[in-house]
C-alpha positions in Angstrom: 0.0 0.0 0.0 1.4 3.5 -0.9 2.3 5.8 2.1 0.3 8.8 2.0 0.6 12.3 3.5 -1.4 11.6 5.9 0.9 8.5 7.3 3.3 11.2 7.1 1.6 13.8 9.3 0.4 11.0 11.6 3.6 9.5 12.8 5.6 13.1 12.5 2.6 14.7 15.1 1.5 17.4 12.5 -1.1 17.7 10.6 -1.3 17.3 6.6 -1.4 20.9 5.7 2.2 21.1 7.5 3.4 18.5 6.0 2.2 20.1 2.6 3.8 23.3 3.4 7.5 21.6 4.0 6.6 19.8 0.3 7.1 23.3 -0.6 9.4 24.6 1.2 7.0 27.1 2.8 9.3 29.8 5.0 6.1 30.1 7.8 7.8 26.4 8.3 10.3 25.9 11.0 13.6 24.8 10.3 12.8 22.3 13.2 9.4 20.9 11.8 11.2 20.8 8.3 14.0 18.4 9.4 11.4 16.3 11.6 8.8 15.6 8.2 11.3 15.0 6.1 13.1 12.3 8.4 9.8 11.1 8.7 8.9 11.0 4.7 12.4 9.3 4.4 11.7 6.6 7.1 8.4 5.9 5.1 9.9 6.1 1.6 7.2 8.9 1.0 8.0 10.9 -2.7 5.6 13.6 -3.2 3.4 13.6 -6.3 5.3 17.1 -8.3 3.1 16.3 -11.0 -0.1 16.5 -9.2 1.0 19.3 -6.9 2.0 21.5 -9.8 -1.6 21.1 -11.3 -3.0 22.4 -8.0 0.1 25.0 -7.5 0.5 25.6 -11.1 4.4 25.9 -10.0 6.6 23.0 -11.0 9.6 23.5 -9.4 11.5 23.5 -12.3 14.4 25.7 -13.2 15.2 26.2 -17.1 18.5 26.6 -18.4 19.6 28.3 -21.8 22.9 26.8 -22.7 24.4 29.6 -25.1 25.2 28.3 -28.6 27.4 26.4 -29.8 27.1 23.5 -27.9 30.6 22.2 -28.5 32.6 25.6 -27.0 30.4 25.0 -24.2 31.6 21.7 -23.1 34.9 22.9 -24.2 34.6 25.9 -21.7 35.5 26.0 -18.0 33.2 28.5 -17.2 30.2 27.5 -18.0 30.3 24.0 -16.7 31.3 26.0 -13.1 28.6 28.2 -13.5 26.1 25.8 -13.9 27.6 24.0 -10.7 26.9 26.6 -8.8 23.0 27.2 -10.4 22.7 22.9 -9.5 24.3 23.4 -6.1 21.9 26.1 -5.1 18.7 25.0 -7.0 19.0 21.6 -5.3 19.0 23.1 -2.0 16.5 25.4 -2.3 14.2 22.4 -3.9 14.7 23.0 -7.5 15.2 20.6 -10.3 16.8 21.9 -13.4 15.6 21.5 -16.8 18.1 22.4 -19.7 17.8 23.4 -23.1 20.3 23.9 -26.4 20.2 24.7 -30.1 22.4 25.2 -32.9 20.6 28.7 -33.8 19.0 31.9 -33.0 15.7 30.5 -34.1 15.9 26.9 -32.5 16.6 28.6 -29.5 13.7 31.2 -29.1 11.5 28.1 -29.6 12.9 26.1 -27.2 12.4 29.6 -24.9 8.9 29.7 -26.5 7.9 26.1 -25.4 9.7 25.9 -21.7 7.3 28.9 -21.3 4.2 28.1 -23.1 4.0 24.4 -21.6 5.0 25.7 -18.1 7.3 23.4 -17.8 9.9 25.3 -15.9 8.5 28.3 -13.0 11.6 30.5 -14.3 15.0 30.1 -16.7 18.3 31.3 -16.7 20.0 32.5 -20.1 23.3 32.0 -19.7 24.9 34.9 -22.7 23.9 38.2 -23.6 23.8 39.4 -27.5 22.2 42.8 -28.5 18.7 42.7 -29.4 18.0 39.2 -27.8 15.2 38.4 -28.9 14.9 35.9 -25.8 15.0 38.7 -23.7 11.9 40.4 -25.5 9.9 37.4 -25.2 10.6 36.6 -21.6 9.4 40.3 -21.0 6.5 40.3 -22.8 5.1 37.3 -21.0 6.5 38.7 -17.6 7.9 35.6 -17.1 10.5 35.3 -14.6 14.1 35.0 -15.7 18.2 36.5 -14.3 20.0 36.6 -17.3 24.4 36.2 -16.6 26.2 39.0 -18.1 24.5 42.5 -18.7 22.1 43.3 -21.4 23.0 46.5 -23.3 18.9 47.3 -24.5 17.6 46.6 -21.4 18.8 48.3 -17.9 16.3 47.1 -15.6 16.0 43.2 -16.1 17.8 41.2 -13.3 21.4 39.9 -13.9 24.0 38.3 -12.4 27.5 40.1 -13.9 31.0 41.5 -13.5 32.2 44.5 -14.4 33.5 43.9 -17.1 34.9 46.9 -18.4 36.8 47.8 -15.3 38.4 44.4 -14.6 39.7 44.1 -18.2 40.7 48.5 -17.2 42.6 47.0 -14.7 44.7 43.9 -16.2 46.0 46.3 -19.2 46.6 49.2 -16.7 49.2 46.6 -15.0 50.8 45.5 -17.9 51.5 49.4 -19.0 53.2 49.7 -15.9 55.0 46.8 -16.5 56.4 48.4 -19.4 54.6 47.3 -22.0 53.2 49.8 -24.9 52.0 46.8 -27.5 49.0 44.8 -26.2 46.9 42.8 -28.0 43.5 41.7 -27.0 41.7 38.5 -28.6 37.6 39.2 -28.1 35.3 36.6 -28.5 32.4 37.0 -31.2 32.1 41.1 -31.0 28.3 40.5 -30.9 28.6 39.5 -27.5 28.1 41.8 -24.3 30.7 40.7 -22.8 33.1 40.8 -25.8 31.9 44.6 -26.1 32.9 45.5 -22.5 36.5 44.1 -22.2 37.2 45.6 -25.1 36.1 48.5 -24.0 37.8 48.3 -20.7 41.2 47.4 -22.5 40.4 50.7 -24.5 40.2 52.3 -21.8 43.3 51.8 -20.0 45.1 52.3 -23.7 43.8 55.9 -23.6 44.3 56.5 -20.1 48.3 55.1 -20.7 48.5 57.8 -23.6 49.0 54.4 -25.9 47.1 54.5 -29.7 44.1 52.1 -29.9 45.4 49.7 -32.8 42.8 47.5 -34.8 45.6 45.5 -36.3 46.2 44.6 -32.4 42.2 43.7 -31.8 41.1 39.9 -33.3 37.9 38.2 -33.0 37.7 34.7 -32.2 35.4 31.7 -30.8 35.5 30.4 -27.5 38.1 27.6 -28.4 41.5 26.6 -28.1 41.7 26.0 -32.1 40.2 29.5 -32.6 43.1 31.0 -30.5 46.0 29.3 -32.3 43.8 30.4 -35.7 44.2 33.8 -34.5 47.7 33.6 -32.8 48.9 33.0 -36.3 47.5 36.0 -37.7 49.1 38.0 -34.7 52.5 36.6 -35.7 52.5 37.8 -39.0 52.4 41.4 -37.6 55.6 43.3 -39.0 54.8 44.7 -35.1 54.1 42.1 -32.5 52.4 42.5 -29.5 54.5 42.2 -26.7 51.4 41.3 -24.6 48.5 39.8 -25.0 45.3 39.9 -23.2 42.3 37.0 -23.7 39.1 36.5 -23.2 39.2 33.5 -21.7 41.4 30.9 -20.2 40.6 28.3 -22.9 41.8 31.3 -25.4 44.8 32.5 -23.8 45.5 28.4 -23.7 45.4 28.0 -27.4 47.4 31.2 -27.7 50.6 30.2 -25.2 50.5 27.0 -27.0 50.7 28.5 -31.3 53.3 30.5 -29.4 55.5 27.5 -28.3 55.0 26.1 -31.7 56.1 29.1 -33.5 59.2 28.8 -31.0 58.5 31.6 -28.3 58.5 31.5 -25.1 55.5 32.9 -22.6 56.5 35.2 -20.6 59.8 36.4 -22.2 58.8 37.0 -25.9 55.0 37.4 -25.5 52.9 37.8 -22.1 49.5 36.6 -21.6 46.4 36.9 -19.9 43.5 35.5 -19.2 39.6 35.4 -18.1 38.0 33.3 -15.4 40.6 32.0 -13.3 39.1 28.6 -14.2 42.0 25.4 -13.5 42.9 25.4 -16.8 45.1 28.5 -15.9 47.2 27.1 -12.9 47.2 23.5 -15.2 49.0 25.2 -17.7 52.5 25.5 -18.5 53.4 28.4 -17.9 50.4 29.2 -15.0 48.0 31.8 -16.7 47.6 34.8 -14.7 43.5 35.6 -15.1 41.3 37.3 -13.4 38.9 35.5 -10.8 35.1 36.6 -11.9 33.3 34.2 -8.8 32.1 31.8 -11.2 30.4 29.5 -9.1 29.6 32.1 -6.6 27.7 33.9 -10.1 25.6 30.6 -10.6 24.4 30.6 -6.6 23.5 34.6 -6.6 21.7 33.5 -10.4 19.9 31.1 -8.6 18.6 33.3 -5.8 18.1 36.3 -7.6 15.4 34.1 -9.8 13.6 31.8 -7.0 13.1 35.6 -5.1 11.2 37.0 -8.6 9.7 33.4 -8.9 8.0 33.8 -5.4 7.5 37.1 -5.9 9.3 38.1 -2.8 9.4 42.0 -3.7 13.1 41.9 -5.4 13.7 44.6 -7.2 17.5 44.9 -7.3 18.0 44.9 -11.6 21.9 44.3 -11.5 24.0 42.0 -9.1 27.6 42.5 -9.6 30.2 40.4 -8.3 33.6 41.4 -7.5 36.4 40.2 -9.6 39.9 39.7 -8.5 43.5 39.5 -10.7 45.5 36.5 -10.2 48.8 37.2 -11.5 51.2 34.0 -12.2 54.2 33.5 -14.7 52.3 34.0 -18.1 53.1 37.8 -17.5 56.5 39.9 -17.0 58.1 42.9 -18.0 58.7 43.3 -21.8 62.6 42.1 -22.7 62.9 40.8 -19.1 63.9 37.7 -17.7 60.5 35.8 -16.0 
């Protein structure tokens, strides 16, 4: 015979209504009573109905996830796969399942936005990139539907999102190699459609002006997320009758990709070429030399993602449109002085 609720209630010494309330993580619940019903509902091998409860609720307790595209720099990317453990971490504690979607374009995408929505299969999502005019965005705010986007979206100002600030960490990497002594810095952006692309490029800008050094565009390269991308690139940056003396990356997995076309083309990181990184991710201190990067709280990002949605979801009066969490530089032996000994 299949334990019930009210088997539950009976041997925990509440009634059902309580022990529907814990179901839901209901915060008029004690921490106490919580504990107590759920040992209980354990003990019993008691699993809530979701499906049935979600009919009455019209909540799911599902969390959607849009995995930016493509799908194979994702699972080639550090960053994302830390985010989204911190977004599982705090989604399973706070009673969330999680529900993710992919697509191999713009329009796949907004349909798989369009059904997670329409079929109320998830209570809120996540979209994990930022492009101008997303077209996610405008959907998700036409249907008020709850949603935190990660990075910052340049059309709208007042949606919730979980970001860095990007222009004044990538300000303060190429301020500290100018005063290092170096006066030609590359920087290798990711797609230039993307937010985040925008604003450490602009940060890097910046500093260039601020150090009295000319902005070059021969010294500016777009690229993809990968470490094939970055030795596609790094070769391009070689054949400069001027070569950078430092670089600066987007990423970890980019500055990767360029440290190792440099070995093959037979220089040496720091000495002929500094580099720098994004995202601190283990990739940096795995390679050879250590990337210096900057720390952006990845997993820390994912948690306050989390939060920041299941507040709008209940409707907890959260009103706070951008979270920003601090960065910090990480400097290891991918970077010295120009024509100076590491």
């Amino acid at each position: 015979m299949a334990v019930t609720i009210i088997n539950v209630a009976e041997k925990a010494g509440v009634s059902p209504s309580t022990v529907s309330r814990v179901i839901s993580n209901d915060s008029r619940i004690s921490q106490k009573t919580s504990r107590k019903v759920r040992k209980v509902m354990e003990e019993l091998g008691y699993h809530p109905n979701l499906m049935a409860k979600s009919l009455v609720t019209r909540t799911t307790h599902n969390i959607g996830i849009v995995l930016p595209r493509p799908a194979e720099e994702l699972f080639q990317n550090q960053f994302f796969s830390e985010i989204i453990r911190g977004i599982v971490t705090k989604a399973a504690s706070s009673g969330y399942d999680i529900l993710m979607t992919t697509s191999t374009n713009e329009i796949e995408e907004w349909k798989a936005v369009e059904r997670l929505v329409q079929g109320r299969n998830v209570d809120g999502i996540i979209l994990l990139a930022s492009q101008r005019e997303d077209p996610n965005i405008s959907f998700l705010r036409e249907k008020k539907f709850p949603f935190v986007l990660v990075g910052r979206s340049e059309d709208y100002s007042d949606i919730t999102s979980v970001d860095n600030d990007n222009i004044a960490a990538a300000q303060a990497i190429t301020r500290h190699l100018i005063e290092l002594g170096h006066r030609r810095i590359g920087f290798v952006s990711g797609p230039f459609e993307l937010t985040v692309s925008k604003d450490r490029l602009d940060g890097y800008s910046k500093a260039l002006l601020d150090g009295g050094i000319p902005f070059r565009c021969d010294y500016v390269f777009e690229g993809a997320f990968t470490p094939d991308s970055a030795m596609q690139v790094t070769e391009q940056i070689l054949k400069l009758e001027e070569r950078p003396t430092a670089i600066i990356a987007i990423d970890d997995v980019v500055a990767f990709g360029i440290i190792r076309s440099l070995w093959n083309n037979g220089l040496r990181v720091p000495e002929d070429c500094s580099v720098v990184g994004f995202n601190n991710t283990s990739l940096a201190e795995m390679c050879l030399p250590q990337i210096s990067s900057v720390d952006i709280g990845m997993y820390q990002m994912g948690q306050s993602t989390v939060q920041a949605l299941i507040q709008r979801i209940k409707g907890d009066g959260f009103e706070q449109a951008r979270i920003i969490i601090p960065h910090q530089l990480i400097w290891r032996r991918s970077v010295t002085s120009p024509d100076s000994e590491a």
